[in-house]
Structure formats: structure tokens, C-alpha cells
N, C-alpha and C positions, 0 to 999 in steps of 0.2 A: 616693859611694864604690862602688866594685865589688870583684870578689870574687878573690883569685887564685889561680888552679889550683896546687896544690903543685907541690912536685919530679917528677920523672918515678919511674915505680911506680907512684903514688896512682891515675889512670885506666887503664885495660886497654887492651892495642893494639887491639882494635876499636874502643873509642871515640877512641884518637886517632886509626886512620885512616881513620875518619868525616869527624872535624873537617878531617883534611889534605884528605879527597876536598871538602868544603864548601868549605874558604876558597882550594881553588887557582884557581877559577873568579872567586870575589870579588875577591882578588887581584889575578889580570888585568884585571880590569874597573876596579879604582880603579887599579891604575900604570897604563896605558891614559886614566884623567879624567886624570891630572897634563899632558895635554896640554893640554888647555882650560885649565889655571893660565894666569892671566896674569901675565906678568913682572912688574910692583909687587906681588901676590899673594904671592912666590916667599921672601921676607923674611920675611915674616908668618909663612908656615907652617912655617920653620926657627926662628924664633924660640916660635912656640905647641910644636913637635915640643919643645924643650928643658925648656919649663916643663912640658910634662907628663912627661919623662922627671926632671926637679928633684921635682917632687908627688907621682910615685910610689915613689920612694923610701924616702917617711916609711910604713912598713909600721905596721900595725896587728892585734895578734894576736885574731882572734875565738875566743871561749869557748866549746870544744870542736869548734871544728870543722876544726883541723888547720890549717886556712888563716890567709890575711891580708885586711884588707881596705886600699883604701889611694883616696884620691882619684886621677880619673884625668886629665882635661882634656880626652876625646874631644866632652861636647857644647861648650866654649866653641870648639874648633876647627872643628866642624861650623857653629857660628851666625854664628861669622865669615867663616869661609869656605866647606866643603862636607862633607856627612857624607862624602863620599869622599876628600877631605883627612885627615879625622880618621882614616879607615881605613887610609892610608899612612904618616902620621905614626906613631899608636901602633903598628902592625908595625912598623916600625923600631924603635921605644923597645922593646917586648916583645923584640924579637930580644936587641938587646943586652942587657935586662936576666937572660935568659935564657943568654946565653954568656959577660958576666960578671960576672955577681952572682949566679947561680943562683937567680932568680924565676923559677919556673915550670917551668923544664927544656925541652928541644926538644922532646919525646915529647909535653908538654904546649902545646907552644905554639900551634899550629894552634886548640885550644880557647881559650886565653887570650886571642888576638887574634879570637875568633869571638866570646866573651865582651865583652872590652873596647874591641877597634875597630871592632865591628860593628854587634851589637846597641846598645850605649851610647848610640853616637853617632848613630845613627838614630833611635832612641827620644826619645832628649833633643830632637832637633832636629826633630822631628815631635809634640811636646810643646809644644817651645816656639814654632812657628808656628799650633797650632792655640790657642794661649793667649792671644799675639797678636793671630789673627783675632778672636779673642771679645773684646777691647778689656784686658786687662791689658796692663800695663806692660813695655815691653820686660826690664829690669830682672829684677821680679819673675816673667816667664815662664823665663828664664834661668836664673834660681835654683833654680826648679821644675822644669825640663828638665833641670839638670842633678843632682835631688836623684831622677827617676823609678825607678832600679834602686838605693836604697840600701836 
């Protein structure tokens, strides 16, 4: 589960035009990998992009602290295909959930996808190949990679 930045107000415009100066670079860099996608690939990751925009949906209200937390599906996209898949996918889901559902707000969004499409899916997916290398189960590496920022 990860964490999700409120409405726009709750960070300061310096911190969000932190996060925008962070993730414009990243950004480029993962639309940029969607070239190396391979065409059979191309299915896969509109169809994982949906389930984690269906997943994140179910909001979950954390006690006191303004936020939501809510599952995301950035490492099982990372595992199956690339944590830079997972980084274009959920910008995409974040966007939308942000212009129409108001998760997170624009102001905020730059963090929320530094949050949830970047770190997440990197982390999980660097979790779960070093889990693997050590002989657990694919499975159970998975499960672990994708429980490391809850």
C-alpha cells in the first residue's frame, strides 16, 4: 500500500516545484524506455495500467493523517515487465485520478507519482530480484517486494 498525497494546499509550492523539477527528467527518461516495449509487451501493460487504476481506487482512510492509503500495482508491473513501465503506467493512472476524481490534485501530483511510480516500483522490483537471487520463491519474493513501502 502506499500513501497518497492529499488535495493540492496540503504541500507548499516549493515542495511541489521540487518534485516537478525531479520527475521531469524521469519522465523523459521512462516515455523514452516505452521504445524498447516490445509489441506482444504492449497488451500487457494497458491491461496491468487498468488494474492498477481499478486497485487504486479502493481509498483507505489513515488515522490522523489526512491522507489515504490505497494499493497500488507499480511493483507487479515492474516484475513483469520494467520498473519503467510501472513509471509510465501509474503517471498515467495518477494523472487521471487527479483531474477526475481529485486524488491528489495537480499541485500535488509531480510528488505522488515520485511517490508511487517511482520509488514503489523500483524498490519492490529491486527487492524482489535480490530475494530471488538469495533462492526464495518467486511468489513469495513478489509478495515481499510488493509489501516493502507499506
Amino acid at each position: 500500500m502506499a500513501l497518497h498525497i492529499p488535495p493540492d494546499g496540503y504541500l507548499g509550492p516549493y515542495t511541489c516545484a521540487f518534485f516537478y523539477a525531479v520527475m521531469v527528467p524521469i519522465w523523459y527518461k521512462a516515455f523514452k524506455w516505452l521504445k524498447k516495449l516490445k509489441p506482444a509487451q504492449v497488451p500487457l501493460l494497458g491491461v496491468l495500467t487498468a488494474l492498477a487504476f481499478l486497485v487504486m481506487m479502493y481509498n483507505l482512510p489513515v488515522p490522523g493523517g489526512g491522507t489515504t492509503a490505497h494499493i497500488v500495482g507499480g511493483t507487479i508491473i515492474a516484475i513483469l515487465i520494467d520498473p519503467w513501465a510501472a513509471t509510465v503506467a501509474l503517471t498515467i493512472v495518477l494523472l487521471i485520478q487527479a483531474l477526475f476524481f481529485g486524488d491528489g490534485g495537480i499541485t500535488s501530483y509531480a510528488a505522488n507519482v515520485f511517490n508511487m511510480g517511482v520509488v514503489l516500483p523500483f524498490v519492490g522490483y529491486y527487492t524482489y530480484k535480490a530475494l530471488t537471487k538469495a533462492g526464495i520463491s518467486e511468489v513469495l519474493s513478489a509478495g515481499i517486494g510488493g509489501l516493502t513501502l507499506a
